[in-house]
Every structure is written in C-alpha cells, then in structure tokens.
C-alpha positions as a LaTeX table, in Angstrom:
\begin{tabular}{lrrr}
\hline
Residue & $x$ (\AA) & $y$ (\AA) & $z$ (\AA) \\
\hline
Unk1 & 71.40 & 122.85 & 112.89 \\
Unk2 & 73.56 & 120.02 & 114.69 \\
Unk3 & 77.03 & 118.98 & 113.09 \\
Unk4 & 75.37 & 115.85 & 111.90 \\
Unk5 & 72.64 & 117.40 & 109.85 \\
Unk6 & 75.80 & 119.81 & 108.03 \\
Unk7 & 78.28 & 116.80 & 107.49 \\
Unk8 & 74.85 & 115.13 & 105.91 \\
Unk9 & 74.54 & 117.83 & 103.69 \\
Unk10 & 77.91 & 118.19 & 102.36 \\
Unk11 & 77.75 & 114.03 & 101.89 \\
Unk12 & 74.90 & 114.42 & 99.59 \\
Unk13 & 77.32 & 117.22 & 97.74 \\
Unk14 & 80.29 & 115.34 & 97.81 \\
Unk15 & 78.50 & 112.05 & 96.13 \\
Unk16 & 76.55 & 114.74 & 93.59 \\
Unk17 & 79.84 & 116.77 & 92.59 \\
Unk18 & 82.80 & 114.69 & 92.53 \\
Unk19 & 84.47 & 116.31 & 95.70 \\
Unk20 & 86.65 & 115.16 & 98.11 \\
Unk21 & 86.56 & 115.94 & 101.60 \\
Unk22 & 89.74 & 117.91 & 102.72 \\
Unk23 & 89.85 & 119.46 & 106.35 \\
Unk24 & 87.51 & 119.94 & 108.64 \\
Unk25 & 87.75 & 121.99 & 112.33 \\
Unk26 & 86.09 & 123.78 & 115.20 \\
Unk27 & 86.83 & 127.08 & 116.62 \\
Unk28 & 86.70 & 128.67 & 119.83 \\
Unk29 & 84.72 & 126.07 & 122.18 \\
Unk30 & 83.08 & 123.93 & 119.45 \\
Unk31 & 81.04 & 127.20 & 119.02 \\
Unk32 & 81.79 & 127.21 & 115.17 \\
Unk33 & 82.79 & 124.45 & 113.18 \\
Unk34 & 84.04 & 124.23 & 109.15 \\
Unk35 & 84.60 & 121.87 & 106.76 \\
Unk36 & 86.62 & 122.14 & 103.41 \\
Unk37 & 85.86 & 119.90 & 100.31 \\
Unk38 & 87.79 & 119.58 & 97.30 \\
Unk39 & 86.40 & 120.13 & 93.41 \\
Unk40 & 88.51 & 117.40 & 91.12 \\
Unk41 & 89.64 & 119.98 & 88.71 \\
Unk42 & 91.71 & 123.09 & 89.59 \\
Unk43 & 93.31 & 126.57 & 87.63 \\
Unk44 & 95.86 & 126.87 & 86.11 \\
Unk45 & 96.82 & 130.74 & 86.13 \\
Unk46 & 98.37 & 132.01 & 82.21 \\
Unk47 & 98.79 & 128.11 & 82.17 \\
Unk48 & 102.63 & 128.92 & 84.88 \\
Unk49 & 102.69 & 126.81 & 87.50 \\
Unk50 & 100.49 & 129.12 & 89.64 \\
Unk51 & 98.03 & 126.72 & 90.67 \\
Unk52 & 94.65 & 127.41 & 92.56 \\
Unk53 & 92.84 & 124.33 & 93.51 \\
Unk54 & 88.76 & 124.79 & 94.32 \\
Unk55 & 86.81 & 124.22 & 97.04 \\
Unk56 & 83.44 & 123.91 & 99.32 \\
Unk57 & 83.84 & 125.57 & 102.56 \\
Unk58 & 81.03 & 125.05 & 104.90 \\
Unk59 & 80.55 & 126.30 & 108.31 \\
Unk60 & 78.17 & 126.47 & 111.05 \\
Unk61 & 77.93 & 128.17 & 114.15 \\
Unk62 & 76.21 & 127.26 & 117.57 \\
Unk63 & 76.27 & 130.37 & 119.29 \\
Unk64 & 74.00 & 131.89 & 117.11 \\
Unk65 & 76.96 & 134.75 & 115.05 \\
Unk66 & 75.93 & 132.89 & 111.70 \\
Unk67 & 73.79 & 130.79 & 109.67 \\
Unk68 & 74.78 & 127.21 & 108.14 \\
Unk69 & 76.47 & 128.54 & 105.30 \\
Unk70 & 78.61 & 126.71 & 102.37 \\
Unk71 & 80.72 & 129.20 & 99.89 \\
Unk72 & 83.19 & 128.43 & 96.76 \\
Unk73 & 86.68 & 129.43 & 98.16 \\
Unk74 & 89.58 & 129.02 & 95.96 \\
Unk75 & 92.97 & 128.29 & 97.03 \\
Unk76 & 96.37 & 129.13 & 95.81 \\
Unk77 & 98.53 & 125.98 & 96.44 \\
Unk78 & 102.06 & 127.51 & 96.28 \\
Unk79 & 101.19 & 129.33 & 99.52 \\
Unk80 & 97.93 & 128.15 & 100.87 \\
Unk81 & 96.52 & 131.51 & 100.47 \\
Unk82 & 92.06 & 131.74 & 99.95 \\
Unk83 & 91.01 & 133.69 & 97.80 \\
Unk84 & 88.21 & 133.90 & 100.33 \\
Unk85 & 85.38 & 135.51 & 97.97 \\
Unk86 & 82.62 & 133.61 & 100.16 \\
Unk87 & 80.78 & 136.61 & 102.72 \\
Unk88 & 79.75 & 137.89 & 98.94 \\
Unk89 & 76.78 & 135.35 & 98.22 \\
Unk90 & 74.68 & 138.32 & 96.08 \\
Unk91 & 76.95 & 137.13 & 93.65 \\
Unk92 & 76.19 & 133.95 & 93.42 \\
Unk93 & 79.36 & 132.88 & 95.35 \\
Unk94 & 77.89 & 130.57 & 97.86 \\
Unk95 & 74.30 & 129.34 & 99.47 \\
Unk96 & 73.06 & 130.20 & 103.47 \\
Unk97 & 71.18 & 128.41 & 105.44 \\
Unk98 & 69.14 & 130.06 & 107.88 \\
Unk99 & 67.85 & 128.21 & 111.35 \\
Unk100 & 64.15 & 128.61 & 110.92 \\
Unk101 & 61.68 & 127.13 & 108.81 \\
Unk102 & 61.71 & 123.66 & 106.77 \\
Unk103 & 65.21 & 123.07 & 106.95 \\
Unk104 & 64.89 & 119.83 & 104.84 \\
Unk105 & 63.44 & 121.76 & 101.96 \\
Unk106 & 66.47 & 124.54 & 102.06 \\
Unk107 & 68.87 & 121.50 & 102.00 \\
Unk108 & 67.66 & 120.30 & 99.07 \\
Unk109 & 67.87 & 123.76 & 97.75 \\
Unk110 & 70.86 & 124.53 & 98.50 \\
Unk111 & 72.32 & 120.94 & 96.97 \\
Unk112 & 70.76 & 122.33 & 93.48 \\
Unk113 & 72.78 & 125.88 & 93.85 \\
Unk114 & 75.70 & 124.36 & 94.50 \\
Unk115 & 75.97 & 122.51 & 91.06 \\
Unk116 & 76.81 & 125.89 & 89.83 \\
Unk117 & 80.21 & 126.02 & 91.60 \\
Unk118 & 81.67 & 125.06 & 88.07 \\
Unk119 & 79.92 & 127.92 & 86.40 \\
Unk120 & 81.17 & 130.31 & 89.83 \\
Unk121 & 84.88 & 129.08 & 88.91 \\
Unk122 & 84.96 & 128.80 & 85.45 \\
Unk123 & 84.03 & 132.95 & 85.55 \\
Unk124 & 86.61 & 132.81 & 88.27 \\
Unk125 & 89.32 & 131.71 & 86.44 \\
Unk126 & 88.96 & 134.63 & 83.62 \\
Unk127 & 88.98 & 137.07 & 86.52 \\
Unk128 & 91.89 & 135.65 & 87.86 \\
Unk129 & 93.86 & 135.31 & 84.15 \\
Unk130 & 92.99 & 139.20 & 83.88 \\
Unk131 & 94.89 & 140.30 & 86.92 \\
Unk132 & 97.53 & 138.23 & 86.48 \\
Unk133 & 98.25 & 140.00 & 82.72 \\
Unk134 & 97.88 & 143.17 & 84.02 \\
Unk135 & 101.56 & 144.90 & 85.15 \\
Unk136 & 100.88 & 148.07 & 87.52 \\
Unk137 & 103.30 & 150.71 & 87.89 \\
Unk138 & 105.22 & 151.65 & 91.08 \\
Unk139 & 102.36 & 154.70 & 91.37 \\
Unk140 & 99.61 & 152.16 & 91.11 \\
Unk141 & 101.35 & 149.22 & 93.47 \\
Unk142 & 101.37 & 151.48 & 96.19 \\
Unk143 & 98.22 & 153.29 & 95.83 \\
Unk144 & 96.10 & 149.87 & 95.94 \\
Unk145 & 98.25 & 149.24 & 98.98 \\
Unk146 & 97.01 & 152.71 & 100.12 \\
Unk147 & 93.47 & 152.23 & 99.33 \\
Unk148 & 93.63 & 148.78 & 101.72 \\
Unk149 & 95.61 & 150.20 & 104.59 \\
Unk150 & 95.60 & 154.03 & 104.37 \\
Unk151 & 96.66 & 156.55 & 106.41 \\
Unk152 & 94.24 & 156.98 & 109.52 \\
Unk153 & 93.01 & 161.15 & 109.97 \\
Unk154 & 93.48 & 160.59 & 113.87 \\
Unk155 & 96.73 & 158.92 & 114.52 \\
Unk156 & 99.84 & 158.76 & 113.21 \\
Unk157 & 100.71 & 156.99 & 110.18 \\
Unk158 & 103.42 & 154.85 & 111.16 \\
Unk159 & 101.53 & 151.66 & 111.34 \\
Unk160 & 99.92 & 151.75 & 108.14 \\
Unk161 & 103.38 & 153.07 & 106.12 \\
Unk162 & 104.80 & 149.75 & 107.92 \\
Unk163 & 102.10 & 147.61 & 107.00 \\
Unk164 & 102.10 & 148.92 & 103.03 \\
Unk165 & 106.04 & 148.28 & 103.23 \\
Unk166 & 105.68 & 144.58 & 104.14 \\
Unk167 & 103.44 & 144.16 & 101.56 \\
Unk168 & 106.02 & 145.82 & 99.00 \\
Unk169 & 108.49 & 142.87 & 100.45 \\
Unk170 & 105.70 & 140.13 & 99.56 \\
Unk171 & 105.00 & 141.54 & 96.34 \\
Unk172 & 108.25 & 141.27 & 95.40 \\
Unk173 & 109.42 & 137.99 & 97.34 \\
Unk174 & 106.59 & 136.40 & 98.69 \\
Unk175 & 105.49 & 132.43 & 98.52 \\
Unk176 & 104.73 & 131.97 & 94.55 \\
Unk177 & 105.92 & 135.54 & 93.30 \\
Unk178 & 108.99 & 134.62 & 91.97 \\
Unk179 & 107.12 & 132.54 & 88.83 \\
Unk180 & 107.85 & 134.23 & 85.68 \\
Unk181 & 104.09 & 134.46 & 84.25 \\
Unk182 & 103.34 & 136.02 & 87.72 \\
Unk183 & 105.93 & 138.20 & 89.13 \\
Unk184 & 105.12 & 142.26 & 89.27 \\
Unk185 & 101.57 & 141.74 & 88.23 \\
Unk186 & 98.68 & 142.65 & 89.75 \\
Unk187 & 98.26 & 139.04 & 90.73 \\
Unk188 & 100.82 & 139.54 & 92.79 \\
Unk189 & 100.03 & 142.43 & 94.33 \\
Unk190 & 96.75 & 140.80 & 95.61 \\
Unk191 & 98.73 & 137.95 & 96.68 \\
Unk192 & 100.58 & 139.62 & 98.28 \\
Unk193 & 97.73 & 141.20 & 100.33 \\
Unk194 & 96.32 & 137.53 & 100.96 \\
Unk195 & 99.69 & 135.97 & 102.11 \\
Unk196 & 100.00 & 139.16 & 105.07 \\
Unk197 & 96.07 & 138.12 & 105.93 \\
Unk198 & 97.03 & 134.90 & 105.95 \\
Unk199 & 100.22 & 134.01 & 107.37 \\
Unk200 & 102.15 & 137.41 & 108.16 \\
Unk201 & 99.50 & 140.13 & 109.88 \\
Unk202 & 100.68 & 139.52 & 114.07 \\
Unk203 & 97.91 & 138.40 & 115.66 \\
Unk204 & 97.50 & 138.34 & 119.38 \\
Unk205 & 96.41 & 135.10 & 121.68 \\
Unk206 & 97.52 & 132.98 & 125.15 \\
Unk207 & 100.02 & 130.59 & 122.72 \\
Unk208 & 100.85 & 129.78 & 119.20 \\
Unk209 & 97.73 & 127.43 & 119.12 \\
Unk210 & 95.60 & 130.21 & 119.74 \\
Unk211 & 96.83 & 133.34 & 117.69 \\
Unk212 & 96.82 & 130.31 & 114.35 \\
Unk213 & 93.24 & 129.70 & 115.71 \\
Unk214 & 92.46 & 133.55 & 115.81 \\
Unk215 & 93.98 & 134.23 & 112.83 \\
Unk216 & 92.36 & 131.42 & 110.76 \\
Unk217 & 89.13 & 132.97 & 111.77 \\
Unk218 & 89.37 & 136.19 & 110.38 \\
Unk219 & 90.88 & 134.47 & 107.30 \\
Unk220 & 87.87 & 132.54 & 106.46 \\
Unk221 & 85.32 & 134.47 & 107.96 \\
Unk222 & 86.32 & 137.61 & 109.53 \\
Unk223 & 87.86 & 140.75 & 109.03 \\
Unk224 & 90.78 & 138.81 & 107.21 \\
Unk225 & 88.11 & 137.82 & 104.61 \\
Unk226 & 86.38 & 141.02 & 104.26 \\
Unk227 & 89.96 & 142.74 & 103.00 \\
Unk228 & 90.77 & 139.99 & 100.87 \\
Unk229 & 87.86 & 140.51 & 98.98 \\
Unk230 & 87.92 & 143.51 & 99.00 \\
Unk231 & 91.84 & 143.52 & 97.68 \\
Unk232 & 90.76 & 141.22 & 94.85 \\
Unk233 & 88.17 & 143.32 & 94.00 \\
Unk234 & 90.37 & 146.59 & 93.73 \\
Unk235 & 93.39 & 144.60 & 91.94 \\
Unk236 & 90.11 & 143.46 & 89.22 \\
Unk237 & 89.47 & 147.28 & 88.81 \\
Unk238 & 93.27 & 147.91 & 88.46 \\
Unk239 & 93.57 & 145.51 & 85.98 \\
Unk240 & 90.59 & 146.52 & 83.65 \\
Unk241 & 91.76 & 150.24 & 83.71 \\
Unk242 & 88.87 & 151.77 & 86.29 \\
Unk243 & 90.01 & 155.25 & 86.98 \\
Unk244 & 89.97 & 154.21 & 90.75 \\
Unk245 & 93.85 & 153.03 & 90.56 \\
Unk246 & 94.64 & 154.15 & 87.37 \\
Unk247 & 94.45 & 157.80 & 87.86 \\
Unk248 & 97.70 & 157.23 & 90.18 \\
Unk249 & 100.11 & 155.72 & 86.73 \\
\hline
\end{tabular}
C-alpha cells in the first residue's frame, strides 16, 4: 500500500471524525512511515490538570514487518508519554489492513470501525479514572515494578534492581507526578513506567538522531509498546484488587 493510498485514508477519517492532523514521520530508510491525528476532545483525569489528549496513529511499512494499520493511542500532555494500547486490536483498540485482496473494500471498512474511537476512549477514560484513585502501598509499588523488570534466573540482578530504582525516582518526581489528584497512585506508577519507555530507558545508536529514532520505534511499535501495555494492564489489576499485586500489601 503506497504512502498516498494511507494519507487518502486517514483524509477520508479526518473529514468523517473531526480530527486534526498532528505529526507525521518515517523510520529507518522510508521503510516505515506514521502519521498521528488528533480527536477534538481530550481527558481530563479525576477532573486535575492531568490531561490526556486522543489520537489516530497510523502506520505502514514497506519492507513487509507489518500491515497498514491505524490504532487509538492516547497521550498524556504533561509529559508526552502514549499510552500506547494499539498492538492489542482483539480489543477493539484499532483496525489492520492487510496487503492482499480488495484493498478498496477494507478501506471503507476500516473508515466505519474507526467511528468507534469515541466509544474505545470514552471506556478508556473510566479505566484510566480507576487507576488514578487507587493508592498502592510501598509492597505493591515495587512488586508491579518487579513483575515488569524482574530479576533474571541466569544473571545477576543488578540491572533490573537499577532499572526498578529509577522508576521509584519517576514515581515519585517524574514529569506530571507532582499534581495533587495524581501523586502516589497507581497512575503514577504506570506513568512512571511510560516516561522510562519513553524518554529515560538508554538506548543505543551512531548519534542522538538515531538512538530518538530507535527509541521512538519501540515506543510506538516495539518492545517499548508491548511493556507499556502490559504496565497499564497490571496497574488496572492493581487497582481493582486482583490478587496478582495485591497479595504483596
């Protein structure tokens, strides 16, 4: 599918939905490219200033990794962390595209899925309003750091301990944590695992230009974005009192 025929398609969603087109990119070669489109309305977390404003992401790759696919990914504004929820689309997060078949028919599918993005955020924003009431204790806090970055069998420890301590410093001082409705939740405590995916994890490369490149990547669509999801999901369970985390109070 050429860039032309994906820009198309998110025109005909933009004009539908009310969006406004945001950023837009290539990776690598030109091998992958993306495209982020704004919704007009945005959440407002226990009504703080916490804001998360909600968006399209589309990408499409040329190298054959990945389908055309466009996801909801919400972002937090006071640190430009994503939520990233989008490699999840068996629930009803996002639409793909494959390249086969009558791709003019799938378009036009996918531009009637994607009216649901209100219903997909809407749902969202309870999620979100749940963590961020929820307080975990010090036992908790550090066993959902554990559960994301636990102690490997085979080697030693010290890179994981290090990695669970700088997410102790975000929790308590990271970009956003100091607002009252938010601070020492378990809001925070997933923020703080999506601000060290997102701006703090080191990530290796020729120059600057490359490791931001690199690590923009696996924030959106890599490995990044698999343990963000993953972190919301376990800060959810937290926060609805699944024995999973709670069993460490």
């Amino acid at each position: 599918i050429q860039n032309r025929t994906c820009f198309d398609f998110l025109d005909s969603v933009v004009a539908e939905h009310g969006l406004r087109y945001h950023t837009a990119g290539a990776l690598g070669k030109g091998e992958r490219i993306w495209m982020l489109a704004r919704l007009p309305s945005h959440i407002r977390v226990k009504n703080s200033d916490d804001v998360t404003e909600k968006f399209l992401l589309l990408s499409n790759s040329h190298d054959g990794s990945s389908a055309l696919r466009c996801f909801f990914t919400p972002i937090r504004v006071v640190c430009a962390n994503t939520l990233t929820l989008a490699h999840r689309q068996h629930r009803g997060e996002g639409i793909t595209i494959r390249h086969r078949g009558n791709l003019a028919a799938k378009v036009r599918e996918a531009r009637d899925a994607l009216g649901l993005a209100q219903v997909f955020f809407d749902d969202l924003e309870g999620r979100i309003d749940r963590i961020a009431s929820h307080s975990p204790t010090p036992a908790q806090l550090q066993n959902y750091f554990k559960q994301l970055f636990p102690d490997p069998e085979d080697r030693r420890a010290n890179r994981a301990e290090n990695v669970r301590d700088r997410l102790t410093e975000l929790f308590e001082s990271g970009m956003g944590q100091d607002i009252p409705q938010i601070r020492h939740t378990s809001w925070a405590a997933f923020n703080a695992v999506s601000e060290y995916v997102d701006h703090a994890k080191p990530t290796r490369g020729r120059d600057d230009a490359d490791r931001e490149s690199k690590r923009l990547e696996s924030s959106l669509f890599g490995t990044g974005a698999a343990l963000k999801a993953r972190a919301f999901d376990l800060a959810l369970a937290m926060a609805s009192g699944e024995p999973t985390l709670v069993a460490a109070a």
